[in-house]
C-alpha positions as CSV (number, residue, x, y, z in Angstrom):
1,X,0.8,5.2,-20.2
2,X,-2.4,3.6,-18.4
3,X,-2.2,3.2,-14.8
4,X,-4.8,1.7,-12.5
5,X,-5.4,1.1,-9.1
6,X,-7.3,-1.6,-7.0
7,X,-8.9,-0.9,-3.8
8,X,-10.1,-2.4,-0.8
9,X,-12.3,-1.7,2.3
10,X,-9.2,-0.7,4.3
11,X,-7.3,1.9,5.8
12,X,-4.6,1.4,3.6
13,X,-6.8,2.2,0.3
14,X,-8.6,4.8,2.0
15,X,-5.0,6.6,2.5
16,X,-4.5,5.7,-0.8
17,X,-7.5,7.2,-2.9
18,X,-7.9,10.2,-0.5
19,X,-4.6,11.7,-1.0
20,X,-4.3,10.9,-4.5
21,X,-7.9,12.9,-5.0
22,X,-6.6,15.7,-2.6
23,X,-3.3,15.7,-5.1
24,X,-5.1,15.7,-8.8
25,X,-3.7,12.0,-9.3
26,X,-6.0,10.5,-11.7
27,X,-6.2,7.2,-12.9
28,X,-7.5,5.3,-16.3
29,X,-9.2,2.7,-14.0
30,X,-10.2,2.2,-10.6
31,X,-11.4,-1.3,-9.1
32,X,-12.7,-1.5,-5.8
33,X,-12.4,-5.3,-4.1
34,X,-15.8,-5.1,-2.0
35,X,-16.5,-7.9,0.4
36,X,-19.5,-5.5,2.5
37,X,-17.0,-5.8,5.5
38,X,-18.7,-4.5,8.3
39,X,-16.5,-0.4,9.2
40,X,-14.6,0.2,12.7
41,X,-15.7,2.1,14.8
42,X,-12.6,4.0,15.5
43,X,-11.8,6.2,18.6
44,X,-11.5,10.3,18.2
45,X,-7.4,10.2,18.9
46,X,-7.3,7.8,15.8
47,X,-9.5,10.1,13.8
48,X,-7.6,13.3,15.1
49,X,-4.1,11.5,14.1
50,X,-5.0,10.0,10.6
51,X,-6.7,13.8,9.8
52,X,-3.1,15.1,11.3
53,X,-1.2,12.9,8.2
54,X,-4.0,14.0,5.5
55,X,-6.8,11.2,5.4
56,X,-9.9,10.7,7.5
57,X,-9.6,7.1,8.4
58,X,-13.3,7.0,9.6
59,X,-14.2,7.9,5.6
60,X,-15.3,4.6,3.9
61,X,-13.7,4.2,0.7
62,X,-17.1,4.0,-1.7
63,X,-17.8,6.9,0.1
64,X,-14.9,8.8,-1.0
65,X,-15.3,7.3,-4.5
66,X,-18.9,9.2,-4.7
67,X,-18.1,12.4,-3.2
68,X,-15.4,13.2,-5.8
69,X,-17.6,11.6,-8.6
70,X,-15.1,8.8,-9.3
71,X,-16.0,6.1,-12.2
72,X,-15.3,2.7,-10.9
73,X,-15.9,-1.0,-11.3
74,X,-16.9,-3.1,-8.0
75,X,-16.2,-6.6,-7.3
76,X,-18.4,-8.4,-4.5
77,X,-15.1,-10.4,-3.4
78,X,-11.7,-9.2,-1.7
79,X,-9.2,-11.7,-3.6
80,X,-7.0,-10.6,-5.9
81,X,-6.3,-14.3,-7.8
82,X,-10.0,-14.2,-8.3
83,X,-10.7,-15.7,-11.9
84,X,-13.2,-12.9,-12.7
85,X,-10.8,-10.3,-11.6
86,X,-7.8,-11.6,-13.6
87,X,-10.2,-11.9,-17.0
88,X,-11.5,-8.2,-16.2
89,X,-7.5,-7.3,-16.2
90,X,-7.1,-8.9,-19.1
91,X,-10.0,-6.8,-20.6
92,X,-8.8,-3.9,-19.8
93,X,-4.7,-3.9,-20.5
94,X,-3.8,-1.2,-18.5
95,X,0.2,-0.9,-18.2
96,X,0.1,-0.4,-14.3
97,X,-2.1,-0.9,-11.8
98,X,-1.3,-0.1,-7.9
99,X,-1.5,-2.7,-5.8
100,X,-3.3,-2.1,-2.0
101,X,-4.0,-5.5,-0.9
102,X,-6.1,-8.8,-1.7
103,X,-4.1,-11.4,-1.2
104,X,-0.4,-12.4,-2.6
105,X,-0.2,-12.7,-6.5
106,X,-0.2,-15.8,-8.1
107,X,1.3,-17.1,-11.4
108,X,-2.0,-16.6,-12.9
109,X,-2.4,-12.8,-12.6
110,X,0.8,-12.2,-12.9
111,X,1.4,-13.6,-16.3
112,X,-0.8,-10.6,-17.2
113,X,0.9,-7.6,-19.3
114,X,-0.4,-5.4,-16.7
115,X,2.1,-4.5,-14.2
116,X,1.5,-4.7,-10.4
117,X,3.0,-1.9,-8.5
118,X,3.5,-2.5,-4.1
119,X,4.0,0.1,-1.5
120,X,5.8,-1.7,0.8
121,X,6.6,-0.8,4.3
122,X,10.7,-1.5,4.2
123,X,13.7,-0.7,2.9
124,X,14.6,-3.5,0.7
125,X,16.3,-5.7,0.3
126,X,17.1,-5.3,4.1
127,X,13.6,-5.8,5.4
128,X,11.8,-7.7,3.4
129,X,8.4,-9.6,4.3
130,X,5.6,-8.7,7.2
131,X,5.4,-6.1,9.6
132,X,8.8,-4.6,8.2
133,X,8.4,-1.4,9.6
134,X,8.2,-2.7,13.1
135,X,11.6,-4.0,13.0
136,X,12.9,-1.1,11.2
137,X,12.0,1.2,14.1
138,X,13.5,-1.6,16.7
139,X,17.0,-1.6,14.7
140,X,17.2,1.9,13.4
141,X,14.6,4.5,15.0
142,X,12.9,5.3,11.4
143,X,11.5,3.4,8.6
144,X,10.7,3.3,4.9
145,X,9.4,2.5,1.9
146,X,9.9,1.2,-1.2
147,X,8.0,1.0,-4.7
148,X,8.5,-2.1,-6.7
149,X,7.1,-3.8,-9.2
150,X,5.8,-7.1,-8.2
151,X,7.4,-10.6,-8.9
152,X,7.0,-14.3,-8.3
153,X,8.7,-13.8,-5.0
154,X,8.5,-12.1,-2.1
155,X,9.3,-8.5,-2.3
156,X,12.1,-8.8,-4.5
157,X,11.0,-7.0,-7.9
158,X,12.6,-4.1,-9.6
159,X,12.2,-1.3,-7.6
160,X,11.3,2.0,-8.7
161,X,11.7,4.3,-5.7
162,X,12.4,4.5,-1.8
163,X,11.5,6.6,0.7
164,X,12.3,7.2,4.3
165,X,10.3,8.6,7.1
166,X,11.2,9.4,10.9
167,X,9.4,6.9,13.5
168,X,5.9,8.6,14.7
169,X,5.2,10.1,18.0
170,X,1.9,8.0,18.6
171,X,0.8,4.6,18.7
172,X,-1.2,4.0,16.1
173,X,1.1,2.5,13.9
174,X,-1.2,-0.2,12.0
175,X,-3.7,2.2,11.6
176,X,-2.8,5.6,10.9
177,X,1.6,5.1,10.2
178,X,1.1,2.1,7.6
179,X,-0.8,3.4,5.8
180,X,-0.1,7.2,5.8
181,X,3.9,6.2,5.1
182,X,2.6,4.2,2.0
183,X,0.5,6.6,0.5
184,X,2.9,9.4,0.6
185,X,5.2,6.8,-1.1
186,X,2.6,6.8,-3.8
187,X,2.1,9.9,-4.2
188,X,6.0,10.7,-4.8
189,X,6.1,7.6,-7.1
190,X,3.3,9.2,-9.4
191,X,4.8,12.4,-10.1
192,X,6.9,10.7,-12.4
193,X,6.5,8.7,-16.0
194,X,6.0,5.3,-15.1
195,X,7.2,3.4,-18.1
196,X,10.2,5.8,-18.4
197,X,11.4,5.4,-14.7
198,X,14.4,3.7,-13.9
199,X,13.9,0.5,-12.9
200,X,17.0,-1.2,-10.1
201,X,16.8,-4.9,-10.3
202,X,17.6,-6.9,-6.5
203,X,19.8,-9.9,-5.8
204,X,17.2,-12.4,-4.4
205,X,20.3,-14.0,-2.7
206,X,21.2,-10.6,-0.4
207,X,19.1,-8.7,2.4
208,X,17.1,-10.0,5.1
209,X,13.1,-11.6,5.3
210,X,11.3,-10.7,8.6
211,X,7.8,-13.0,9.8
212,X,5.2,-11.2,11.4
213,X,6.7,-9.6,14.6
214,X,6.2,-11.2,18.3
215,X,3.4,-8.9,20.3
216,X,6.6,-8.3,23.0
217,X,8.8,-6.9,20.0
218,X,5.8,-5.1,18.5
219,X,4.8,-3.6,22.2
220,X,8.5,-2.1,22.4
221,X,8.5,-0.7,19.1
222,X,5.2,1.0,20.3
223,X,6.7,2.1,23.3
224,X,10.0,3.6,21.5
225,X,7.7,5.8,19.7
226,X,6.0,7.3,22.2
227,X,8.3,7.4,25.3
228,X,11.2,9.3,22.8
């Protein structure tokens, strides 16, 4: 099996590539989707938080790459329909490559052998779409997520695993909780055979699709977790 993983200069992929270093998960190829974005500057309490859930958030990602010696091919864009990405893909024919961001997949790229594998931050099929985990803490006081491999449509694609977590005790949620609930995901997911791993197909038809949440609902999901 050959497994891949495509990075970007965000706090989700530096979740990602630091705790899959700190847990011997190696992959066949990493791509890193570099646009030169200028870094945060993040307050300490962020820092102290996202070293609390085992990543530095204030580590760039190239940076991490080069510390731990890690071979890796760079793009100068942060789109992942991009023509010389999808013919660099093609090159390469890896089975699986992790997902972190870049855009949503078209038919183009995923038409590809390769298979794209998303973290995201629901339990599907009942929260599908953005900003999942908001509503999840709003209707049920915890969250999850779910490892699927990606389709034509939104979040519906076979899903490989699932994983719940308790609703944090801070307020960094975009920051620090995204991101750290996704990686762990990941790293679950990988201590498994890939091509062997059951794969549960969804109904398109059942569950629910959420839109990005209203500041009002996202300020009370904020305040449930640190008022509780």
């Amino acid at each position: 099996m050959s497994l891949g993983i495509i990075l970007t200069p965000d706090d989700r992929s530096k979740a990602y590539i630091q705790k899959c270093v700190r847990n011997g998960k190696k992959f066949d190829q990493i791509i890193f989707m570099n646009d030169e974005r200028k870094e945060p500057i993040y307050d300490e309490k962020v820092i102290k938080t996202s070293k609390e859930y085992g990543f530095d958030i204030s580590m760039p990602v190239k940076q991490t790459l080069r510390e731990n010696n890690l071979e890796y091919t760079e793009f100068d864009f942060v789109d992942i329909n991009d023509m010389k990405l999808k013919e660099y893909l093609k090159e390469i024919n890896l089975d699986f490559i992790i997902f972190t961001g870049g855009g949503i997949l078209k038919e183009g790229i995923l038409s590809l052998k390769t298979k794209f594998i998303h973290m995201h931050p629901g339990l599907v099929p009942n929260y599908r779409g953005s900003t999942c985990f908001y509503y999840s803490i709003l209707n049920e006081d915890e969250t999850a997520v779910t490892c699927f491999i990606m389709d034509n449509m939104l979040d519906t694609g076979e899903v490989l695993s699932q994983k719940k977590f308790k609703k944090p005790n801070h307020q960094y949620l975009d920051s620090v909780f995204d991101p750290h609930i996704r990686s762990e995901a990941l790293i679950e997911l990988l201590q498994n055979d890939l091509k062997s791993k059951e794969r549960i197909s969804q109904d398109p038809n059942e569950g629910e699709t959420y839109y990005i949440i209203h500041p009002v609902l996202k300020h009370i999901a904020i305040l449930r977790c640190v008022n509780d």
